[in-house]
TIRO-2110 file (N, C-alpha, C; in Angstrom, 1 decimal):
// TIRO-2110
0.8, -1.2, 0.0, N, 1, A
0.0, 0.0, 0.0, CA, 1, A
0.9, 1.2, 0.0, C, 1, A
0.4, 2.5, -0.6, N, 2, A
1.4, 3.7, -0.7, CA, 2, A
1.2, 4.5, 0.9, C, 2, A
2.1, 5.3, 0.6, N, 3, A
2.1, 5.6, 2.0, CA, 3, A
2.1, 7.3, 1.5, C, 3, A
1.7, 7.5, 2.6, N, 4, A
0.9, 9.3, 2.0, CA, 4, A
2.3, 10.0, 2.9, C, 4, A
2.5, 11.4, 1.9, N, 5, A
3.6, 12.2, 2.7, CA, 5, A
3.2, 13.4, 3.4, C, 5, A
2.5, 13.7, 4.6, N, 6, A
1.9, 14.9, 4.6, CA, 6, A
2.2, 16.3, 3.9, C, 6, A
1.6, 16.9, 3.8, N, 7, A
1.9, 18.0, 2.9, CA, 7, A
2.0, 17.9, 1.1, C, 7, A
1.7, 17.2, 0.8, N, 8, A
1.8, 16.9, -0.7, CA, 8, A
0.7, 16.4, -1.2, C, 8, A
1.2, 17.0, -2.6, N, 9, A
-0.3, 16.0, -2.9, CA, 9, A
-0.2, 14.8, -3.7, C, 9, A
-1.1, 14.5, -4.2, N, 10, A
-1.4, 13.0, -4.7, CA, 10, A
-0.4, 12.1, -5.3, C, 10, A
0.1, 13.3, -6.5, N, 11, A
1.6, 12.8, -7.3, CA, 11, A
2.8, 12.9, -6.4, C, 11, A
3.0, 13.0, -5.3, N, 12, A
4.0, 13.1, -4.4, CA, 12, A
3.7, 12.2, -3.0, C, 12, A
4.4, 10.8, -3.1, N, 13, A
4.0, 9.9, -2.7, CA, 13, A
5.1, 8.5, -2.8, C, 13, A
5.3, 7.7, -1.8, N, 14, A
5.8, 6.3, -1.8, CA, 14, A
4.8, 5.5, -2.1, C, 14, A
5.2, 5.0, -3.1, N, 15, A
4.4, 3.5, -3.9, CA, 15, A
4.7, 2.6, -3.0, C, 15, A
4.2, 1.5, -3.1, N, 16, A
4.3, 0.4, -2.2, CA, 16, A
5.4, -0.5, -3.2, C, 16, A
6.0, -1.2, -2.8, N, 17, A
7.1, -2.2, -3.1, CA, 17, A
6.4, -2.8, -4.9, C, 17, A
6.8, -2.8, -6.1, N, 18, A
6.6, -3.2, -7.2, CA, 18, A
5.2, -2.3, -7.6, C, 18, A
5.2, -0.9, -7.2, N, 19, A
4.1, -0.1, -8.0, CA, 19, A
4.3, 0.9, -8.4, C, 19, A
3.7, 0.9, -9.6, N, 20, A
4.5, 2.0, -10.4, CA, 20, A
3.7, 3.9, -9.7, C, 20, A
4.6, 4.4, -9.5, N, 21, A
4.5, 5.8, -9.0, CA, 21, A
3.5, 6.6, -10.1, C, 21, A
2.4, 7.2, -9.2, N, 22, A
1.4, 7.9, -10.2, CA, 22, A
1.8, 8.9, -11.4, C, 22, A
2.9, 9.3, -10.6, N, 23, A
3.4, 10.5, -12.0, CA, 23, A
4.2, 9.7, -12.7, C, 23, A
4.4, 9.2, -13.1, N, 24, A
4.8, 7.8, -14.3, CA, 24, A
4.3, 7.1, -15.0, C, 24, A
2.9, 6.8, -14.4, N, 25, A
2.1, 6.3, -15.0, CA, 25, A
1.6, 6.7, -16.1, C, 25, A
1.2, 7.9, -16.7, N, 26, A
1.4, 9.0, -17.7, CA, 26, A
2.3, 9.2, -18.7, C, 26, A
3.5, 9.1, -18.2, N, 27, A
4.5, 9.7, -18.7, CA, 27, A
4.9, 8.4, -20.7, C, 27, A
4.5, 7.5, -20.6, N, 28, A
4.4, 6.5, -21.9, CA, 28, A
3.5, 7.4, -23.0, C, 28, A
2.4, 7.5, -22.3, N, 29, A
1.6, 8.6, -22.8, CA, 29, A
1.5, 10.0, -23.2, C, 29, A
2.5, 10.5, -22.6, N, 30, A
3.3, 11.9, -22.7, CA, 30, A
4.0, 12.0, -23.7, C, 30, A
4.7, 11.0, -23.6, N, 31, A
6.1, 10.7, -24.9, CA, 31, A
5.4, 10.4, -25.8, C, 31, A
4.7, 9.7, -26.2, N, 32, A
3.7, 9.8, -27.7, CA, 32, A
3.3, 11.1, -28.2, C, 32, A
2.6, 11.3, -27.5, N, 33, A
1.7, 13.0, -27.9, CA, 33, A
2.9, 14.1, -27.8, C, 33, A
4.2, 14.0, -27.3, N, 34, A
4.9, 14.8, -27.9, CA, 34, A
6.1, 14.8, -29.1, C, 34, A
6.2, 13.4, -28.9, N, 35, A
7.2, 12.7, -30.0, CA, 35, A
6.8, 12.8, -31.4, C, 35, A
5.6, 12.1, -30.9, N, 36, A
4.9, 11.8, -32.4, CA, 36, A
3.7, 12.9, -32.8, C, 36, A
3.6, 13.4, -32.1, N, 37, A
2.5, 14.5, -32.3, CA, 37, A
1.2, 14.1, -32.5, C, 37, A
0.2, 15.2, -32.7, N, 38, A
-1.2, 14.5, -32.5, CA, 38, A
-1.3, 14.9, -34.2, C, 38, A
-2.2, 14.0, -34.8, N, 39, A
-2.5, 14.0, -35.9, CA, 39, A
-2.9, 14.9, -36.4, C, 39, A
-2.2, 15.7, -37.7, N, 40, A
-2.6, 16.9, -38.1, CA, 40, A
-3.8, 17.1, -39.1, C, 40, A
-4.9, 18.0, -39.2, N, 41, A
-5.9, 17.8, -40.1, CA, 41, A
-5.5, 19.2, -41.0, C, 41, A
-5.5, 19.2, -42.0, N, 42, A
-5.4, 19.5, -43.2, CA, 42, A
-6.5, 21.1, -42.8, C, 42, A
-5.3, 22.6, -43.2, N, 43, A
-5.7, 23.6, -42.9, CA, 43, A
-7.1, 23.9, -43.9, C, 43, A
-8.0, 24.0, -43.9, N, 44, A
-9.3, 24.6, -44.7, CA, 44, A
-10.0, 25.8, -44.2, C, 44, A
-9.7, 26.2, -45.2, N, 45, A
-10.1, 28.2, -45.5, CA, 45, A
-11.6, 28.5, -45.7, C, 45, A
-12.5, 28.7, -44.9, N, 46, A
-14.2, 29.0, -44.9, CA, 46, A
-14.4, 29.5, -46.4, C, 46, A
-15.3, 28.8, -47.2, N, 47, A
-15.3, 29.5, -48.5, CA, 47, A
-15.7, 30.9, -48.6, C, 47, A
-15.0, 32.0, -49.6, N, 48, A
-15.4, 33.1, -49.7, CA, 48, A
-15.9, 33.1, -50.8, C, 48, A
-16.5, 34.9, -50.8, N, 49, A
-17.1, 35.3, -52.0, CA, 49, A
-16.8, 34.8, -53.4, C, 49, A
-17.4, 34.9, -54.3, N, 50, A
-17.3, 33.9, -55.8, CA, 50, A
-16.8, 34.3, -56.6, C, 50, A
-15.4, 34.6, -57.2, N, 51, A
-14.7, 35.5, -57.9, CA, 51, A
-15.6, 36.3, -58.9, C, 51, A
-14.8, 37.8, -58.7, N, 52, A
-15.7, 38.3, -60.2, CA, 52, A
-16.0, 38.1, -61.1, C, 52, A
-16.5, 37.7, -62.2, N, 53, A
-17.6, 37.2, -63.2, CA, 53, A
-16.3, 37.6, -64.6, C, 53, A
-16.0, 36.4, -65.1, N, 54, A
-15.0, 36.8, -65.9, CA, 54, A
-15.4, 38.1, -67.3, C, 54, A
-14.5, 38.9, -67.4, N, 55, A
-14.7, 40.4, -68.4, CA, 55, A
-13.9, 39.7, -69.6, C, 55, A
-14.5, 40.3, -70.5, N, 56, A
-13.8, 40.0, -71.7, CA, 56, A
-12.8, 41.6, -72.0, C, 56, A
-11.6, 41.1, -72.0, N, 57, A
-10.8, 41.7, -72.2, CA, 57, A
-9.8, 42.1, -73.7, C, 57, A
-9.7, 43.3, -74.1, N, 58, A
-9.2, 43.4, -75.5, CA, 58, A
-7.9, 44.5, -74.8, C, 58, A
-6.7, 43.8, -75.8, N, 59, A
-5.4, 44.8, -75.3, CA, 59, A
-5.0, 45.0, -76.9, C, 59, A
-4.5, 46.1, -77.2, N, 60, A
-3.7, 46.4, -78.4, CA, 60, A
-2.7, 47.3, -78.0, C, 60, A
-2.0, 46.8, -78.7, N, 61, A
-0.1, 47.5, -79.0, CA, 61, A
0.6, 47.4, -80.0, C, 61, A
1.6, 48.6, -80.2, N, 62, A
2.6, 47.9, -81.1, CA, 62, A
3.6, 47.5, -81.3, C, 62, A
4.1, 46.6, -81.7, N, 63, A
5.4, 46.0, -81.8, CA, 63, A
6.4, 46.0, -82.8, C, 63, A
7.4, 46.6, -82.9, N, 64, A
8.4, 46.4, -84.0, CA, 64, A
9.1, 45.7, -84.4, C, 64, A
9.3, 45.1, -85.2, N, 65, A
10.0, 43.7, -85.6, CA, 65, A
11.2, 43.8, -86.3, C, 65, A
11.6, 45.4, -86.9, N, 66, A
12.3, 45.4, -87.5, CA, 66, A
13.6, 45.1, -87.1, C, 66, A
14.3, 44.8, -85.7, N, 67, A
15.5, 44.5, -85.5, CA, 67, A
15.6, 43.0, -85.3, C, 67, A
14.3, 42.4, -85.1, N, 68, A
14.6, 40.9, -84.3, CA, 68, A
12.7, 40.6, -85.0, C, 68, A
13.1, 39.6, -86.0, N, 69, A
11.6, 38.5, -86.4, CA, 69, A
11.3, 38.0, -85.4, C, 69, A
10.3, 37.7, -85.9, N, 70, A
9.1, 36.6, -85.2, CA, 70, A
9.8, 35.1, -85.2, C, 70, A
9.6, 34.6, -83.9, N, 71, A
10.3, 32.8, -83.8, CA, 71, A
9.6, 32.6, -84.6, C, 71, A
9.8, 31.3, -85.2, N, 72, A
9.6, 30.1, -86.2, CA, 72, A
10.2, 29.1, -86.2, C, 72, A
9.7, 28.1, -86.9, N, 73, A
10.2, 26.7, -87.0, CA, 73, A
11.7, 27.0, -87.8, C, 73, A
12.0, 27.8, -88.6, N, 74, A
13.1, 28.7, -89.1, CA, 74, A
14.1, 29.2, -88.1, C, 74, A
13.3, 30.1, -87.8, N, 75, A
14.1, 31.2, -87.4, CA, 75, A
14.0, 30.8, -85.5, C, 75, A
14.9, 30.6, -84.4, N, 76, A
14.5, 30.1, -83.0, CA, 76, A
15.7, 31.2, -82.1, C, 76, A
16.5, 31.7, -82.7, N, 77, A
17.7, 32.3, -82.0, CA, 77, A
16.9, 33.7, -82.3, C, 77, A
17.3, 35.2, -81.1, N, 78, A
17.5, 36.4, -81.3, CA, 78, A
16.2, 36.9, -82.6, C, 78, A
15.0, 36.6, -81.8, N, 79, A
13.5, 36.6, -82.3, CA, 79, A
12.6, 36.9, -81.3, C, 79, A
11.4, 36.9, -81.1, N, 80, A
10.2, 37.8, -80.3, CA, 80, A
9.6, 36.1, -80.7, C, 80, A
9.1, 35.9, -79.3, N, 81, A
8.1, 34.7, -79.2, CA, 81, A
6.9, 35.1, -79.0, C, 81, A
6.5, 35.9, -78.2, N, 82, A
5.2, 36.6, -78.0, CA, 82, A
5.1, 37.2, -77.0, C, 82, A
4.0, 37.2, -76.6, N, 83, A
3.6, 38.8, -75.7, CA, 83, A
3.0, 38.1, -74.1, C, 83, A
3.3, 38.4, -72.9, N, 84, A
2.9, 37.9, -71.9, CA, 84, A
1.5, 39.6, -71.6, C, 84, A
0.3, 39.3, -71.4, N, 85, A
-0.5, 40.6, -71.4, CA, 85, A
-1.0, 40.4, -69.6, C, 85, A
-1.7, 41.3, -68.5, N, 86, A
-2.1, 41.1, -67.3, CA, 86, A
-2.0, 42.7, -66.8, C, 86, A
-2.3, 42.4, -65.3, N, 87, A
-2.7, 44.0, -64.7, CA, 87, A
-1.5, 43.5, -63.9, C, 87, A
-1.4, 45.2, -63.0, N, 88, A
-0.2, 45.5, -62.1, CA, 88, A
-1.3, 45.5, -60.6, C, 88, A
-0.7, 44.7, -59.9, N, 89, A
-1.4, 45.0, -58.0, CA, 89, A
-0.3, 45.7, -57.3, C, 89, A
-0.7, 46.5, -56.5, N, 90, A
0.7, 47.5, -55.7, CA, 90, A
1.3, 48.1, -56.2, C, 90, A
2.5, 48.6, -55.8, N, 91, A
3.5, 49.1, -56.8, CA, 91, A
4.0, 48.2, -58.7, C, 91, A
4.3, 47.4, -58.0, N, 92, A
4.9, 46.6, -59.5, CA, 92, A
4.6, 44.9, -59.4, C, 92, A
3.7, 44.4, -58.6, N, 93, A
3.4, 43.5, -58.8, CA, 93, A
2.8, 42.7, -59.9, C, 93, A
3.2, 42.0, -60.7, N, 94, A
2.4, 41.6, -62.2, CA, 94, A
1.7, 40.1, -62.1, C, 94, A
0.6, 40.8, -62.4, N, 95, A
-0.8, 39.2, -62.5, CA, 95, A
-1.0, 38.8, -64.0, C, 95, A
0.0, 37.9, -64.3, N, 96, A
-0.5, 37.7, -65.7, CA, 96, A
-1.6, 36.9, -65.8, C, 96, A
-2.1, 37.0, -66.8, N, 97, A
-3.9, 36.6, -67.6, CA, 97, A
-3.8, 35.9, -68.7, C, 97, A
-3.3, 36.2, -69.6, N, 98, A
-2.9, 35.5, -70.8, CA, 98, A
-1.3, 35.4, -71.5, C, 98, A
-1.4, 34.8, -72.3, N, 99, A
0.2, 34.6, -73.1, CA, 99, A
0.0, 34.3, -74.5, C, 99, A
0.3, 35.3, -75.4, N, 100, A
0.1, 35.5, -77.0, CA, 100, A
1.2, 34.9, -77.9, C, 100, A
1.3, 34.3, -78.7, N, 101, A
2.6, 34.3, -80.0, CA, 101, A
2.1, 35.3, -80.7, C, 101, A
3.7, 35.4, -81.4, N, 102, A
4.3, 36.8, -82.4, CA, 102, A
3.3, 36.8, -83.0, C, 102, A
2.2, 35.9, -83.5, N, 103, A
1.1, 36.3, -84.6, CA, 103, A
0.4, 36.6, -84.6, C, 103, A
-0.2, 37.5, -83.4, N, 104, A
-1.2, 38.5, -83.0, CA, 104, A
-0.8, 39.5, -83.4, C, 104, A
0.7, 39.8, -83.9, N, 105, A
0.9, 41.1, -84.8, CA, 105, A
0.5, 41.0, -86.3, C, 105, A
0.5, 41.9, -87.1, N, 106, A
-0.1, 41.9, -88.5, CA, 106, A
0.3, 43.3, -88.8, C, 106, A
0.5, 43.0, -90.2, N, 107, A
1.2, 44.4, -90.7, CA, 107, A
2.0, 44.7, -91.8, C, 107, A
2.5, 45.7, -92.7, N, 108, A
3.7, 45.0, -93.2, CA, 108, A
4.6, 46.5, -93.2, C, 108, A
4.2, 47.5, -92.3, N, 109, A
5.1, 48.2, -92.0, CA, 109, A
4.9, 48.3, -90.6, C, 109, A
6.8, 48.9, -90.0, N, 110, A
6.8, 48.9, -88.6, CA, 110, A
6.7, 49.9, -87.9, C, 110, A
6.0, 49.9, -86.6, N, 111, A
5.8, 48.7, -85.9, CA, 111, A
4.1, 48.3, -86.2, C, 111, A
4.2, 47.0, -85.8, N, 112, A
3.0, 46.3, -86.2, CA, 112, A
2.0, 46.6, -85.3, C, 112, A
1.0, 46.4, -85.6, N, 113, A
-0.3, 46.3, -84.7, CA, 113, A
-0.8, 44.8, -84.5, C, 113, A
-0.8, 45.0, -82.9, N, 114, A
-1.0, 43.5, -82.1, CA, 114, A
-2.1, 43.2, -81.1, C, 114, A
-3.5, 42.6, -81.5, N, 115, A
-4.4, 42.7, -81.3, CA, 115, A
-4.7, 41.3, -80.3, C, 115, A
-5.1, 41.5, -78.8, N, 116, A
-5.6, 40.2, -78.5, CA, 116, A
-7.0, 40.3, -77.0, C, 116, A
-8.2, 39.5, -77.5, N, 117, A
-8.8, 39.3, -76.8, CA, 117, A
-9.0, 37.9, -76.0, C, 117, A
-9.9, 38.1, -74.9, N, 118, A
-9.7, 37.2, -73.7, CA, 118, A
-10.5, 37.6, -72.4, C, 118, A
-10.8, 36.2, -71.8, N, 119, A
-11.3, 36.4, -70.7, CA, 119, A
-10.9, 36.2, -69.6, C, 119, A
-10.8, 37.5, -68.5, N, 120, A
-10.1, 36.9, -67.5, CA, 120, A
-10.8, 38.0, -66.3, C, 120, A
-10.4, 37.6, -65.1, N, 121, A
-10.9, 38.2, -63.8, CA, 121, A
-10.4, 39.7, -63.4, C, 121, A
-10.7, 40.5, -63.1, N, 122, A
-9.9, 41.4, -62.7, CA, 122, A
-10.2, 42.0, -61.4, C, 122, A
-9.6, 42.8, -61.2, N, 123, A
-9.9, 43.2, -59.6, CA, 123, A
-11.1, 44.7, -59.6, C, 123, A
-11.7, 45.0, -59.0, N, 124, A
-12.4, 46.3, -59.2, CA, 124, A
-11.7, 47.6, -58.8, C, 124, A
-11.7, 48.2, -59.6, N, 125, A
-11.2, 49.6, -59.3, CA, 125, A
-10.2, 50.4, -60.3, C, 125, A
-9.2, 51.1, -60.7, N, 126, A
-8.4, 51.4, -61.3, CA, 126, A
-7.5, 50.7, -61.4, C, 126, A
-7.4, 49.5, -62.6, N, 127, A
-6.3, 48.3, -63.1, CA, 127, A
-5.2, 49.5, -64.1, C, 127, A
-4.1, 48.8, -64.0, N, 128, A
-3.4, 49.3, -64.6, CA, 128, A
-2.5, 48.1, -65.4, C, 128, A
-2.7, 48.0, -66.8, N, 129, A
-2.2, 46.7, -67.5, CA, 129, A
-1.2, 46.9, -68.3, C, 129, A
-0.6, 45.6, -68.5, N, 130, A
0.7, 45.4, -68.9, CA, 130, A
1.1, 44.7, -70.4, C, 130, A
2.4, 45.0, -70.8, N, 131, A
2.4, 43.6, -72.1, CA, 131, A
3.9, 43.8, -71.9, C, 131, A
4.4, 42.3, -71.9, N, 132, A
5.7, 42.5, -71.8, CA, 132, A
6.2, 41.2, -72.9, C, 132, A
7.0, 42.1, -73.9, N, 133, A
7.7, 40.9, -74.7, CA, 133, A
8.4, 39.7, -74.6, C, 133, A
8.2, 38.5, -74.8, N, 134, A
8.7, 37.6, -75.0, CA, 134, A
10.0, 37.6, -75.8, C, 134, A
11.1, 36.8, -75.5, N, 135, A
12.1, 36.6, -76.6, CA, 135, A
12.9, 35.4, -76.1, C, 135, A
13.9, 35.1, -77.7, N, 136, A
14.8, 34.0, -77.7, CA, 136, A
16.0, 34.9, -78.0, C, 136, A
16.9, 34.8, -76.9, N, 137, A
18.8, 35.6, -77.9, CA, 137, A
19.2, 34.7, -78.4, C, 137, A
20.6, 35.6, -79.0, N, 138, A
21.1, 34.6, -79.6, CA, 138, A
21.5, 33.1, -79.1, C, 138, A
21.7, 33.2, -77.9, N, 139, A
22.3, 31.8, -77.1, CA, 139, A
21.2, 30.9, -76.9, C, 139, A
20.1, 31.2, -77.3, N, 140, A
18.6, 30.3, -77.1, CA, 140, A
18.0, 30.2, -75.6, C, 140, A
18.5, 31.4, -75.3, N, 141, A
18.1, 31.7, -73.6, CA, 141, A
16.7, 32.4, -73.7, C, 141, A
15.7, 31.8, -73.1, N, 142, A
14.6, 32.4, -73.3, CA, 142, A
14.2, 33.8, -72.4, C, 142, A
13.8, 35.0, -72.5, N, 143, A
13.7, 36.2, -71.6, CA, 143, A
12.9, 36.9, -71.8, C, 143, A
12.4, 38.1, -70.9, N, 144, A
11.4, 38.8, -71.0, CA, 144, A
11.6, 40.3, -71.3, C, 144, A
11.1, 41.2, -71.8, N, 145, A
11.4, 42.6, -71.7, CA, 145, A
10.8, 43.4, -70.6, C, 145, A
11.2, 44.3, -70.3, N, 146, A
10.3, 45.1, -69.3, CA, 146, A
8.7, 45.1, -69.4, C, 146, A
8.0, 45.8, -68.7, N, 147, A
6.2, 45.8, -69.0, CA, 147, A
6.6, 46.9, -69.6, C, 147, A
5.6, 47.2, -70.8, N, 148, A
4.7, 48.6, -71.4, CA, 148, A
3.4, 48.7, -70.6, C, 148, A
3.3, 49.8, -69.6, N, 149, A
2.3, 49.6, -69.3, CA, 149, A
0.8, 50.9, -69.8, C, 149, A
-0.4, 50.0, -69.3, N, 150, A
-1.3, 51.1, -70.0, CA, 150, A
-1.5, 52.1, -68.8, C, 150, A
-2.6, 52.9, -69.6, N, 151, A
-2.9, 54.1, -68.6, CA, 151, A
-3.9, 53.6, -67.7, C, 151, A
-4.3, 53.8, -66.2, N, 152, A
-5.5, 53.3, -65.9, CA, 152, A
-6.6, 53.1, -66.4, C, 152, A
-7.1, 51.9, -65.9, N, 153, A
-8.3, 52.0, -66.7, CA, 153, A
-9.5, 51.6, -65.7, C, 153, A
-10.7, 51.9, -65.4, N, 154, A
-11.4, 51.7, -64.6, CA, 154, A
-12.1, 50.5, -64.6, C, 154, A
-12.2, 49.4, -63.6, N, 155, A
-12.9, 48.1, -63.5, CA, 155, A
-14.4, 48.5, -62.3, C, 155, A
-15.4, 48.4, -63.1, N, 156, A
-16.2, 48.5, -62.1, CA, 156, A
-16.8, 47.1, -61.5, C, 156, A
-17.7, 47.5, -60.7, N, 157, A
-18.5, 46.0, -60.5, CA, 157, A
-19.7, 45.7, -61.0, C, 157, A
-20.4, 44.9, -61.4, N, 158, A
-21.5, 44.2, -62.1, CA, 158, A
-22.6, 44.9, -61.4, C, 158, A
-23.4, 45.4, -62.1, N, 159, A
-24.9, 46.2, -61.6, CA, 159, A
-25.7, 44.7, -60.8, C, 159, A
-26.9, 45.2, -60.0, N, 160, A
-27.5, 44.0, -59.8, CA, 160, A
-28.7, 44.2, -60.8, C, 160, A
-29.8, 43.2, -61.4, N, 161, A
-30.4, 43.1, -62.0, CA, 161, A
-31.7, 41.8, -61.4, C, 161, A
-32.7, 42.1, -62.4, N, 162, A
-34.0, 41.5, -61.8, CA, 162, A
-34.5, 41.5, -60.0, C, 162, A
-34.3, 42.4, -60.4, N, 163, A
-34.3, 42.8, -58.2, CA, 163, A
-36.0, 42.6, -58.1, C, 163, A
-36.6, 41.7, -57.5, N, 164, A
-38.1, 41.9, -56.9, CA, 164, A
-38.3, 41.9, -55.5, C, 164, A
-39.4, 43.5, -55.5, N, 165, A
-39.8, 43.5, -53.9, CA, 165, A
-40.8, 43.0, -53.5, C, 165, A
-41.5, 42.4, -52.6, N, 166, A
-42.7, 42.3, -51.9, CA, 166, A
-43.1, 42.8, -50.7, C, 166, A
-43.9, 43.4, -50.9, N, 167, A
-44.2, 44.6, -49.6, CA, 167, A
-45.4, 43.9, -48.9, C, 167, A
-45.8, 43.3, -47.8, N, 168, A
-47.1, 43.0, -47.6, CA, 168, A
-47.5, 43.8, -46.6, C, 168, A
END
């Protein structure tokens, strides 16, 4: 039988001859749940609002070709692959939307005019959009050019429609 120590409490105590001490008894169980940890469930985000309603989007620019053609099955070195197009968030953060080849230009003097539409999401309020050229150099290192960017342009949000009241 254990033998009680006055002043202490429960876990502070002589076991009797072959019993295992109460604060030990635990401790197999301790070492699991901190070793091995307690099983993790997979973080899930409360669903939010339903992205904006995709806009059909039209960008034009122009492009000159005169120093460096259009890639081709031909031509793969120190050429224009195409156009990466998207909006800017923050200062200079770039959200690209789409990705064009050289044959969205047309023309046969330079610089060309390069026309592309598409549907994509945008944010509401004053977007400010981009097109930044694609290319191959001569060493077949594939690169980007700086953004051209546009002037602001205003994104509003979707009117609501079929609205019905009932008054009783």
């Amino acid at each position: 039988m254990s033998e009680w120590r006055p002043g202490r409490d429960k876990l502070c105590y002589t076991p009797a001859r072959g019993e295992t001490p109460m604060r030990l008894r635990f401790l197999p169980l301790l070492c699991v749940l901190l070793f091995a940890g307690c099983p993790k469930s997979p973080i899930v985000n409360p669903p939010g609002p339903a992205p904006v309603a995709d806009h059909s989007i039209a960008f034009t620019w122009n492009q000159s070709f005169a120093n460096n053609g259009a890639c081709s099955t031909t031509v793969t070195t120190s050429c224009i692959s195409g156009f990466n197009e998207g909006f800017i968030t923050g200062t200079s953060t770039q959200n690209q939307l789409h990705t064009d080849t050289a044959a969205v230009c047309t023309g046969t003097t330079q610089p060309e005019t390069c026309a592309s539409t598409f549907n994509g999401v945008l944010p509401i309020g004053n977007d400010v959009f981009y097109v930044a050229t694609t290319y191959v150099n001569s060493s077949g290192t594939a690169g980007v050019t700086s953004a051209a960017l546009s002037p602001a342009v205003a994104v509003g949000a979707d009117a609501s429609t079929n609205v019905t009241v009932t008054v009783q």
